[in-house]
TORKOL-4160 file (C-alpha; in steps of 0.2 Angstrom, whole numbers, padded with zeros to 4 digits, m for minus):
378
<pt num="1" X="0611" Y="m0075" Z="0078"/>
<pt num="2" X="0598" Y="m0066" Z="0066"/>
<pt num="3" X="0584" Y="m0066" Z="0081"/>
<pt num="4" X="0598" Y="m0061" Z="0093"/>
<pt num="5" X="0601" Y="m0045" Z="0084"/>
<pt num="6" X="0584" Y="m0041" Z="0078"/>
<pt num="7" X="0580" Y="m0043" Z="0099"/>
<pt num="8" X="0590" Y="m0031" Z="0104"/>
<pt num="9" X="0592" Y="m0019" Z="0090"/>
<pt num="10" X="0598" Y="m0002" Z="0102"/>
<pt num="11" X="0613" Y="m0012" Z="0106"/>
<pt num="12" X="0620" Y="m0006" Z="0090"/>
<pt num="13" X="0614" Y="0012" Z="0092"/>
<pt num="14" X="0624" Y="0013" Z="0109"/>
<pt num="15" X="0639" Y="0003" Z="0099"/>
<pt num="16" X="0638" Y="0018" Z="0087"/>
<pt num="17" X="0635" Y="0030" Z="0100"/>
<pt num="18" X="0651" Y="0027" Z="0108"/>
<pt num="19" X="0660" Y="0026" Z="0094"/>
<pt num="20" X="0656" Y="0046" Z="0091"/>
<pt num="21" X="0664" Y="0059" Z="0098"/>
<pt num="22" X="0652" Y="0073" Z="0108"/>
<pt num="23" X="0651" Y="0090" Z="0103"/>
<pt num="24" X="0647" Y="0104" Z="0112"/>
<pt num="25" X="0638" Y="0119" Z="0102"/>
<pt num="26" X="0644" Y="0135" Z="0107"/>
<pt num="27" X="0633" Y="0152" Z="0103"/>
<pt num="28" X="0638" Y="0165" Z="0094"/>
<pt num="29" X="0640" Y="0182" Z="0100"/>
<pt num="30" X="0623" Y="0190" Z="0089"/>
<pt num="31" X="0614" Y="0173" Z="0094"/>
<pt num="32" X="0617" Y="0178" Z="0112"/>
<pt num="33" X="0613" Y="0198" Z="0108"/>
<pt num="34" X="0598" Y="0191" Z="0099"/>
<pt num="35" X="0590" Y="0180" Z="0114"/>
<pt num="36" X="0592" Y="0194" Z="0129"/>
<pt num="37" X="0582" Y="0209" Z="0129"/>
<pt num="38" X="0591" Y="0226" Z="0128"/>
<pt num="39" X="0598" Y="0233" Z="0142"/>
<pt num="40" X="0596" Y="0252" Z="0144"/>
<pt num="41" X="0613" Y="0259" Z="0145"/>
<pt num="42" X="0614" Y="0275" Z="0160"/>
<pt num="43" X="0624" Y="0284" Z="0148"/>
<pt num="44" X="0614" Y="0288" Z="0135"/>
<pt num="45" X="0598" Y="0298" Z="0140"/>
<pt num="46" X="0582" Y="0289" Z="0140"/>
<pt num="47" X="0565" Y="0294" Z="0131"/>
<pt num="48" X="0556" Y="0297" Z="0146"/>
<pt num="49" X="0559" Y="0300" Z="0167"/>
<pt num="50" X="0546" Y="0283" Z="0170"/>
<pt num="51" X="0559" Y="0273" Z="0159"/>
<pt num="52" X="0574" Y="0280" Z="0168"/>
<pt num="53" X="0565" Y="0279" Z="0185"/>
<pt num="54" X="0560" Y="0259" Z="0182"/>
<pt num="55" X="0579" Y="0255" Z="0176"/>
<pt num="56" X="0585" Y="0262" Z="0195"/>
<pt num="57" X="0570" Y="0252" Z="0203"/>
<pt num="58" X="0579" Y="0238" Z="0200"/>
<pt num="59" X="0595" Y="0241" Z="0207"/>
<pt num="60" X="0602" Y="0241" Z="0225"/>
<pt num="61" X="0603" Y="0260" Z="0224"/>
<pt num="62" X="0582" Y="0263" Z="0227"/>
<pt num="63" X="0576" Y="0263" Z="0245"/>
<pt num="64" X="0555" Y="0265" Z="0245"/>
<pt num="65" X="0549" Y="0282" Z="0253"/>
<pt num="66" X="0542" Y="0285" Z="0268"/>
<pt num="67" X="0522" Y="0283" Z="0271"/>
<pt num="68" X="0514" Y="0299" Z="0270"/>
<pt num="69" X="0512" Y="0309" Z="0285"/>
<pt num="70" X="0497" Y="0320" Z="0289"/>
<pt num="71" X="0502" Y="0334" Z="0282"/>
<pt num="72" X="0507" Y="0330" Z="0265"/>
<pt num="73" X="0489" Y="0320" Z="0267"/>
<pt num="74" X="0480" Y="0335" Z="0268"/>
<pt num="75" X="0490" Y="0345" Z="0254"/>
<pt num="76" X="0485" Y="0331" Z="0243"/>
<pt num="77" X="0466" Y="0331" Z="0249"/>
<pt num="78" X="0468" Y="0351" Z="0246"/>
<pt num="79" X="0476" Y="0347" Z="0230"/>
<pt num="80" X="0462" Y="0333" Z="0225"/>
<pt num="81" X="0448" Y="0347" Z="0232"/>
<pt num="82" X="0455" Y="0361" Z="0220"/>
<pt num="83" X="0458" Y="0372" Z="0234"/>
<pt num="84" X="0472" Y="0385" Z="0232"/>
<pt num="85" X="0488" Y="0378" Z="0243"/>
<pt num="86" X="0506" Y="0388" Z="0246"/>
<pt num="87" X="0519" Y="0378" Z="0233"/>
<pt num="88" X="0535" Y="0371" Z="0241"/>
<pt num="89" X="0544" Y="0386" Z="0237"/>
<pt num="90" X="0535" Y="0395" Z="0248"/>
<pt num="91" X="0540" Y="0385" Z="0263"/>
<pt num="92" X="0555" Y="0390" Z="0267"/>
<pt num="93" X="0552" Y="0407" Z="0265"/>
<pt num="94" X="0537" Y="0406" Z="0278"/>
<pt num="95" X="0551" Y="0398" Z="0291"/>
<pt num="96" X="0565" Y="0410" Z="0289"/>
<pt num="97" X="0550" Y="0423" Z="0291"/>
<pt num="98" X="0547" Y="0413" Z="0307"/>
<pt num="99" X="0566" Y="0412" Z="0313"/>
<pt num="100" X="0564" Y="0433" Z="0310"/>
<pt num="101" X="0552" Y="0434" Z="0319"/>
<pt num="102" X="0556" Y="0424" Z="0333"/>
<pt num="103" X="0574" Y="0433" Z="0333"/>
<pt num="104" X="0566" Y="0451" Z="0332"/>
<pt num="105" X="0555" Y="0444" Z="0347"/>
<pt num="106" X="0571" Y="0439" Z="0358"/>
<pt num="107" X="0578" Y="0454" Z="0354"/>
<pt num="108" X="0562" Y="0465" Z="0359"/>
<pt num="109" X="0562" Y="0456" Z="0377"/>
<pt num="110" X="0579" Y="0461" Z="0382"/>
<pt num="111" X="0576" Y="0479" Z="0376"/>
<pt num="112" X="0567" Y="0492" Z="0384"/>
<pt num="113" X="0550" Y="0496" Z="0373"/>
<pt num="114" X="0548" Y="0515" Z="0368"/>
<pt num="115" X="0532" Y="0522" Z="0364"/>
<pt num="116" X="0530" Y="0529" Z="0348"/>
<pt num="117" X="0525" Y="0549" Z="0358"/>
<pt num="118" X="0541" Y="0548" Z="0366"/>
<pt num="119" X="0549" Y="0549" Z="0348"/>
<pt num="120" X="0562" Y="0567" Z="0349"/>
<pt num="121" X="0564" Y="0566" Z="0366"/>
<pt num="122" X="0582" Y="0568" Z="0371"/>
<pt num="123" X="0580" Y="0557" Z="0387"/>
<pt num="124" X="0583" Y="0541" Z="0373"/>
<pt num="125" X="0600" Y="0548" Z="0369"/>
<pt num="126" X="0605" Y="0543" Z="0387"/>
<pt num="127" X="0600" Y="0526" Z="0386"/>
<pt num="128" X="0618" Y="0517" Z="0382"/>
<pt num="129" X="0617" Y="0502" Z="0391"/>
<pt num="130" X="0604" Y="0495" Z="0387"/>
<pt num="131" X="0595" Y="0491" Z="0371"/>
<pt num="132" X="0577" Y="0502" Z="0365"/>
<pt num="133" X="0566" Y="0501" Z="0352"/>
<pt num="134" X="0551" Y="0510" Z="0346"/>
<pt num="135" X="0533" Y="0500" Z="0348"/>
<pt num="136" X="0514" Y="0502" Z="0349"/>
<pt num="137" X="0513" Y="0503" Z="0369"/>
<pt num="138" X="0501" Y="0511" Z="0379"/>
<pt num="139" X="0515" Y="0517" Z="0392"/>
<pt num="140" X="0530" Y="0526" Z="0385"/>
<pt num="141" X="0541" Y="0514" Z="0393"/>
<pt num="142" X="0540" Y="0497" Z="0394"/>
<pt num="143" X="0554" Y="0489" Z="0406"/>
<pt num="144" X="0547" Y="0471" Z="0407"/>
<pt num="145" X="0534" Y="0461" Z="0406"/>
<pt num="146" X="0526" Y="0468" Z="0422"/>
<pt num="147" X="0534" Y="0483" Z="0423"/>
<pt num="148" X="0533" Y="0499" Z="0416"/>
<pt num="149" X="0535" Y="0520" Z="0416"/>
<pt num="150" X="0525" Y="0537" Z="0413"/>
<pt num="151" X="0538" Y="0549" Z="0409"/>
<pt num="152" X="0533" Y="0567" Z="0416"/>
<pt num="153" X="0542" Y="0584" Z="0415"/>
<pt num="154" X="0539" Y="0595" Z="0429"/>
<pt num="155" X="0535" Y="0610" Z="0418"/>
<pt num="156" X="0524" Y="0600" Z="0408"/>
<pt num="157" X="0515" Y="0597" Z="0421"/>
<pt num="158" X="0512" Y="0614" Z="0427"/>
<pt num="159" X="0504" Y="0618" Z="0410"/>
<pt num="160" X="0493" Y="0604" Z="0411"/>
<pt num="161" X="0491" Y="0597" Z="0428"/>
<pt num="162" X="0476" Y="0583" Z="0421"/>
<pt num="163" X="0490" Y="0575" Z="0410"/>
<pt num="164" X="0497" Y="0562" Z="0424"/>
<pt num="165" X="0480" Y="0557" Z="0429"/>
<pt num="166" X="0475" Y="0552" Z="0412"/>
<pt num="167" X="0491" Y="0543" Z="0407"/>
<pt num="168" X="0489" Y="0533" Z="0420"/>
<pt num="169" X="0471" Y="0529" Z="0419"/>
<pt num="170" X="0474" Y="0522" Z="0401"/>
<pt num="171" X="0487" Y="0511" Z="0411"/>
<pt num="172" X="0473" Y="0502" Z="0420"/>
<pt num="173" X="0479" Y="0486" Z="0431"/>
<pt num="174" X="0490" Y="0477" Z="0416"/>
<pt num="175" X="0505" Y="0480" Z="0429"/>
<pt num="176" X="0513" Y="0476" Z="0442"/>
<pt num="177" X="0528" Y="0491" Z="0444"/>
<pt num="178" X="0521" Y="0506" Z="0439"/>
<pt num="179" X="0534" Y="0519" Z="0440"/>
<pt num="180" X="0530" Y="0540" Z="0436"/>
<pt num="181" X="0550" Y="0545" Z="0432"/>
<pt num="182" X="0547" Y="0566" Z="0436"/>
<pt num="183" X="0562" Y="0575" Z="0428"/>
<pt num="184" X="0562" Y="0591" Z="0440"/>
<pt num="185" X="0567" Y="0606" Z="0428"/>
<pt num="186" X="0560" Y="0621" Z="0439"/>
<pt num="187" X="0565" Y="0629" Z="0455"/>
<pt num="188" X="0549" Y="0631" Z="0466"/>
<pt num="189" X="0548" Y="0611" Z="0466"/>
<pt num="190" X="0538" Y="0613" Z="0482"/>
<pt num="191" X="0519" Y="0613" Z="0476"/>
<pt num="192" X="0520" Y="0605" Z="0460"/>
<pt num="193" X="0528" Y="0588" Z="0467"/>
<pt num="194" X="0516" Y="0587" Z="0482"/>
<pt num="195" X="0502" Y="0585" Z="0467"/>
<pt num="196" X="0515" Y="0573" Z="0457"/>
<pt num="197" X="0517" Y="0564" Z="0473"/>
<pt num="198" X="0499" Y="0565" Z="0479"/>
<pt num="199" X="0492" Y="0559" Z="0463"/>
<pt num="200" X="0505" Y="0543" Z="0460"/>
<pt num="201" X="0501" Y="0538" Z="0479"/>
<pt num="202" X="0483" Y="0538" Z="0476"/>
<pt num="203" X="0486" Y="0526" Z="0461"/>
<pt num="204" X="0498" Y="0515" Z="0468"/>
<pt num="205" X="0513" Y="0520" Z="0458"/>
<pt num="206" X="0531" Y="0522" Z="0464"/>
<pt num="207" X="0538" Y="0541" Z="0461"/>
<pt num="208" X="0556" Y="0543" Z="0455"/>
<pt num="209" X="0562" Y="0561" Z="0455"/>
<pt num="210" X="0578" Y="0564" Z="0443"/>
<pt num="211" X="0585" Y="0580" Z="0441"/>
<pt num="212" X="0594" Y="0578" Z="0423"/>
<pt num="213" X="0592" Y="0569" Z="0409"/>
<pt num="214" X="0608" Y="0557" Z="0414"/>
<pt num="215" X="0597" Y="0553" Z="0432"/>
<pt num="216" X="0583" Y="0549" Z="0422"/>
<pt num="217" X="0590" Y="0538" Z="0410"/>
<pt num="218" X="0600" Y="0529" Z="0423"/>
<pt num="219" X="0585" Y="0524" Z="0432"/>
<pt num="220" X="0576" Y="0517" Z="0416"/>
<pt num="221" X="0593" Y="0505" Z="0413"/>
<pt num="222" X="0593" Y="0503" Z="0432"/>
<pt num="223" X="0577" Y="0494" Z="0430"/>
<pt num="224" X="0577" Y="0485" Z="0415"/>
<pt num="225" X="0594" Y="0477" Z="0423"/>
<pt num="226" X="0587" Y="0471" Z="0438"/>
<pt num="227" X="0570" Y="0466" Z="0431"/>
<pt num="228" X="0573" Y="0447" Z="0434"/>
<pt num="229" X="0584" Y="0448" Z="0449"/>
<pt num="230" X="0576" Y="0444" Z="0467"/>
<pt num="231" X="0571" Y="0459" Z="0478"/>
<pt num="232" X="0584" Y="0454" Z="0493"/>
<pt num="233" X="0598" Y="0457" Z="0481"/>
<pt num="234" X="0600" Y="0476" Z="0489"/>
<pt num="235" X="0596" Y="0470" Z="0507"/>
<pt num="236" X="0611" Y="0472" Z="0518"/>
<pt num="237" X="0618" Y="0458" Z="0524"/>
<pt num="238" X="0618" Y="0458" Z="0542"/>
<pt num="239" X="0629" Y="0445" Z="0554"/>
<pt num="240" X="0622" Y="0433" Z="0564"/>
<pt num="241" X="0636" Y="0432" Z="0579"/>
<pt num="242" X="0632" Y="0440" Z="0596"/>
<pt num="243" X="0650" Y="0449" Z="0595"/>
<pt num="244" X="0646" Y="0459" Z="0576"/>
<pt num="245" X="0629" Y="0463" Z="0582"/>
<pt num="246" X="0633" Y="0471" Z="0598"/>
<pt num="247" X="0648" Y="0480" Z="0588"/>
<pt num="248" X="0636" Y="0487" Z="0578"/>
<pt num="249" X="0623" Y="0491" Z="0589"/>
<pt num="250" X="0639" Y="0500" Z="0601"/>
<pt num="251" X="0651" Y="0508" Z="0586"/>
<pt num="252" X="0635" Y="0519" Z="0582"/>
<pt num="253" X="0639" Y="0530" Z="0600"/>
<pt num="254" X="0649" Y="0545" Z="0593"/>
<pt num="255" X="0669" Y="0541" Z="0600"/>
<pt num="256" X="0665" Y="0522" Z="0603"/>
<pt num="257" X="0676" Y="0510" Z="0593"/>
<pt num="258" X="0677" Y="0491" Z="0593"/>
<pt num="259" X="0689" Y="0490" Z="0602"/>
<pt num="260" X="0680" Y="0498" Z="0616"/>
<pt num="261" X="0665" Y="0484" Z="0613"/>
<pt num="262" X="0676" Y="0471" Z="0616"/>
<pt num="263" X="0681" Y="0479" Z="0632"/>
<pt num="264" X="0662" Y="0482" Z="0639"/>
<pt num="265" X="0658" Y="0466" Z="0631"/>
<pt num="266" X="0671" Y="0454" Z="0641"/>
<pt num="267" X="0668" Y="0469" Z="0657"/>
<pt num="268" X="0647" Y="0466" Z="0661"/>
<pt num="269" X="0645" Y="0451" Z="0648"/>
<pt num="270" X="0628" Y="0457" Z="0637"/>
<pt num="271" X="0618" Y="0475" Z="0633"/>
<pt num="272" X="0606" Y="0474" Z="0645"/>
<pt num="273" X="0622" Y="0475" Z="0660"/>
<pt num="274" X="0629" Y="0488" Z="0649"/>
<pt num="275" X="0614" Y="0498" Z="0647"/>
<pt num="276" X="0611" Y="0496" Z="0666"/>
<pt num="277" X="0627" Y="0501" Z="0672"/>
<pt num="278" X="0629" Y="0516" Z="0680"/>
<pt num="279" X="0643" Y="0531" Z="0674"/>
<pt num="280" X="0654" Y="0524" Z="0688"/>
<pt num="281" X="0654" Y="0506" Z="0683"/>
<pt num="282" X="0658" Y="0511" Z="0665"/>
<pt num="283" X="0673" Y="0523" Z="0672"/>
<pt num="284" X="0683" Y="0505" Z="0677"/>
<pt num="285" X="0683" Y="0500" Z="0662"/>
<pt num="286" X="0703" Y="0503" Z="0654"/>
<pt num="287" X="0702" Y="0514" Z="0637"/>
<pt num="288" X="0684" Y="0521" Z="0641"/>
<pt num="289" X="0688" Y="0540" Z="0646"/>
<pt num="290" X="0676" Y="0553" Z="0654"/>
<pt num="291" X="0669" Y="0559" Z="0637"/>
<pt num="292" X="0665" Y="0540" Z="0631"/>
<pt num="293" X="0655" Y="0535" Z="0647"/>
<pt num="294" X="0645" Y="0551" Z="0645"/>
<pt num="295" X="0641" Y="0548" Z="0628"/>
<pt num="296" X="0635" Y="0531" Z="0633"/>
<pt num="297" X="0627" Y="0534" Z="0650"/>
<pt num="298" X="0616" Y="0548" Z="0639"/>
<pt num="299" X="0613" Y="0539" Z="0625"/>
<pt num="300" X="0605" Y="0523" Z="0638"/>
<pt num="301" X="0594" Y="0535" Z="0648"/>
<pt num="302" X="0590" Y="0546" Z="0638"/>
<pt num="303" X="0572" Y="0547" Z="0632"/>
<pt num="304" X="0567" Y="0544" Z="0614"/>
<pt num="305" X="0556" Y="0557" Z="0610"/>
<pt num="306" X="0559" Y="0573" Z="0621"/>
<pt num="307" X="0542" Y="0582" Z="0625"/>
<pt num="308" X="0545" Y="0603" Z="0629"/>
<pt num="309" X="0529" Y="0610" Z="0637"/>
<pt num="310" X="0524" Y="0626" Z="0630"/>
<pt num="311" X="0516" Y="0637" Z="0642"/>
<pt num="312" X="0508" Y="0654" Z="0637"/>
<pt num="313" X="0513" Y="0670" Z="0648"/>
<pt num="314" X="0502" Y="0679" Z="0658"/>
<pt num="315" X="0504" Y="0692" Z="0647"/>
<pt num="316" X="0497" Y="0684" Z="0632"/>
<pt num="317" X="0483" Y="0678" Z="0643"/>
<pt num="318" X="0480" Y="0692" Z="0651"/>
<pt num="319" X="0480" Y="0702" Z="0630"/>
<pt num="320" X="0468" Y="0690" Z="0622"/>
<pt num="321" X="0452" Y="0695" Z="0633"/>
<pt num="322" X="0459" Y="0714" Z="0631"/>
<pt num="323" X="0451" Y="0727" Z="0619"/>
<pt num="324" X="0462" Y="0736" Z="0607"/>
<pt num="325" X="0462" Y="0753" Z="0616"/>
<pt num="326" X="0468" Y="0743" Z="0632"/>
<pt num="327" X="0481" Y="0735" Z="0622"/>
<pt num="328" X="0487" Y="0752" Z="0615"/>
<pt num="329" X="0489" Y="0757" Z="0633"/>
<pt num="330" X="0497" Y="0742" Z="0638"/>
<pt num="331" X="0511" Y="0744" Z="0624"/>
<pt num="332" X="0510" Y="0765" Z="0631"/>
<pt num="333" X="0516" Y="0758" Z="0647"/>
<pt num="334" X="0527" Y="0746" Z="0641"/>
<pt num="335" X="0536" Y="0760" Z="0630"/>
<pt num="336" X="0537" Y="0770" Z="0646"/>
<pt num="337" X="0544" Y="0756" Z="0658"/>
<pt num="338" X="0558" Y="0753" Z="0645"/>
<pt num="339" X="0562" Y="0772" Z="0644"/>
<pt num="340" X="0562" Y="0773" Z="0663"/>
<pt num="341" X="0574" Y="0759" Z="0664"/>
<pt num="342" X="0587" Y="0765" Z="0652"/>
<pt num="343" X="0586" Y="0781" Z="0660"/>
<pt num="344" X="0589" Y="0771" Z="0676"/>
<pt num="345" X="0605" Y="0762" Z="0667"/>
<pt num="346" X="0611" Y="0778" Z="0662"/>
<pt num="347" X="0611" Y="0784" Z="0682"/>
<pt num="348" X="0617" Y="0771" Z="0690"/>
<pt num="349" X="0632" Y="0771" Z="0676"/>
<pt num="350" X="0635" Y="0791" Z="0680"/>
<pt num="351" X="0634" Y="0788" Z="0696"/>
<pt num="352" X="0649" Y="0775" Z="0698"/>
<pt num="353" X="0658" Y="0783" Z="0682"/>
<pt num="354" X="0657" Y="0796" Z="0696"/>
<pt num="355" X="0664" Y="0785" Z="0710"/>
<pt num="356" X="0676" Y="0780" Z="0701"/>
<pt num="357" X="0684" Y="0794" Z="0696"/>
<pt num="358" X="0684" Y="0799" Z="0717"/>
<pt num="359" X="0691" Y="0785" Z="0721"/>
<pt num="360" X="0706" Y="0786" Z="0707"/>
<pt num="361" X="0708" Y="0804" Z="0713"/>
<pt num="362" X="0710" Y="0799" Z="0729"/>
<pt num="363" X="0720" Y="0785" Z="0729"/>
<pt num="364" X="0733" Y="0794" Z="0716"/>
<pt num="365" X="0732" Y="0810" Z="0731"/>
<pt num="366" X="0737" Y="0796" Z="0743"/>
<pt num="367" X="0752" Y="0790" Z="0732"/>
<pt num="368" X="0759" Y="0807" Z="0729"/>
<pt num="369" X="0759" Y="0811" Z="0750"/>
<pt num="370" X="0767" Y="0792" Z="0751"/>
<pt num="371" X="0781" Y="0800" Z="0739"/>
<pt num="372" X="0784" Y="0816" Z="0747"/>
<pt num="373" X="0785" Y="0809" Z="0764"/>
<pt num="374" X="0798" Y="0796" Z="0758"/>
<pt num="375" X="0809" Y="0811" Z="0751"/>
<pt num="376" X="0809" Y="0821" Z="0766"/>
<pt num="377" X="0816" Y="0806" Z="0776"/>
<pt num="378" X="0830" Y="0804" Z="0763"/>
């Protein structure tokens, strides 16, 4: 029994183990505050921004940024360098700068540009409907980007006839529409516009005569308004029917109407039989009276162009080889012939004055013996 027990000497151990009861050790609260390390409230402010920063590391709130772009590459190579670069703060003022100037740009293209010389002049005040500005032009109005004017006062021009040429030497070939506006303020237009006129044709530039201020600024809007609009826009439209053609071609005979081009029409079929008909064949024709098919049969044979031969008198012939003492006794004679036959007129009217007066006496001698006859019958 001894050896049995001293064999298996854990048996009692396990005996005595099981006959204890099994504890579990809880921890305290300050063992438990002890073991962990402090956590950093986000209440309280910490020491420094790298402390704060890690803390929020951690949580699901952080997203990592973005790699660096070139940009911000090459401000921190600048920054590495020493070099002097524009802080942040100056960025946005640089792009509302930008945004202005883009605006003001806008604006300026849908405004007519002013030169700075033309500053007083009351034409400006007659610009309403479209926007203007003052800039630094070489023309004094800019209407597009190919377009411009020379702005040109008649009277100004007979003070200094040079000016023109000049202005529009400095012009040069930098557009395409070069238009001379000529305000007209004098009476004898005659001479100075055949210059004006002479001296834009010879620079290829188109003339444009206003005779008031209105005029003048009415052409400048005109312009800048139809600046991007195609040049067709003003070309009548014309129809493409035989009928509306030969109407038109017809209805411009004086007394003609449409409904007599129906009738001719539907009567000889085109405007070639109409045009060789003759005046009788247009006379058939119901509604078409005498005057209408004169107008028409004159109007078809007449000829375009009418060519009057001038041929000089034989007395102008005969005057040129003369010498002047001949021709002071040509007008002699002429003077004299002219006397002769008034004095001629004057006879023959005396002489049936005369005759007439015989013949009143004798007829009213004859009237009286009719009346005394016819009372001695009764």
């Amino acid at each position: 029994m001894e050896k049995s027990d001293d064999q298996n000497p854990n048996n009692n151990n396990s005996a005595s183990s099981s006959s204890s009861p099994f504890v579990i050790k809880i921890p305290s609260y300050e063992e438990v505050i002890q073991s962990k390390p402090p956590v950093q409230s986000l209440f309280n402010p910490s020491q420094s921004f790298t402390q704060a920063f890690n803390s929020i590391k951690n949580t699901e709130f952080y997203a990592p940024p973005p790699p660096p772009s070139s940009s911000s590459s090459q401000l921190e190579s600048s920054i590495s360098r020493g070099n002097s670069v524009s802080t942040p703060s100056s960025l946005p003022s640089a792009a509302g700068n930008h945004t202005g100037s883009s605006s003001s740009a806008t604006q300026n293209r849908n405004a007519i540009l002013v030169s700075h010389r033309q500053k007083g002049n009351p034409l400006l005040k007659h610009i309403r409907n479209v926007r203007w500005a003052f800039s630094d032009i070489v023309c004094d109005y800019m209407l597009g980007k190919n377009s411009c004017a020379l702005y040109l006062i008649l009277r100004y021009h007979l003070l200094h006839p040079d000016y023109l040429y000049y202005r529009i030497r400095e012009l040069e070939k930098n557009f395409k529409l070069r238009v001379v506006l000529c305000h007209v303020d004098v009476e004898d237009v005659v001479k100075p516009l055949l210059e004006v006129t002479r001296t834009a044709l010879l620079h290829e530039c188109t003339l444009l005569c206003g005779w008031s201020l209105e005029e003048c600024g009415r052409y400048l809007e005109t312009i800048k308004v139809y600046e991007n609009k195609p040049a067709d826009l003003i070309q009548g439209q014309m129809d493409t029917d035989y009928l509306s053609r030969l109407s038109h071609a017809l209805t411009s005979v004086r007394h003609v109407n449409k409904t007599d081009v129906v009738t001719l029409g539907s009567t000889f079929g085109s405007l070639s039989n109409i045009m060789d008909a003759s005046m009788e064949d247009l006379a058939r024709c119901p509604g078409i009276g005498e005057r209408k098919v004169k107008r028409l049969y004159d109007t078809f044979h007449e000829p375009f162009k009418r060519s009057i031969l001038k041929h000089p008198s034989t007395a102008e012939t005969a005057a040129q080889h003369l010498t002047p003492s001949e021709v002071k006794e040509d007008e002699e004679i002429a003077r004299s012939s002219k006397r002769d036959k008034k004095e001629s007129n004057l006879t023959v009217k005396s002489a049936l004055s005369a005759a007439f007066a015989k013949y009143k006496k004798k007829v009213g001698t004859e009237n009286d013996h009719q009346q005394e006859h016819e009372n001695q019958k009764q």
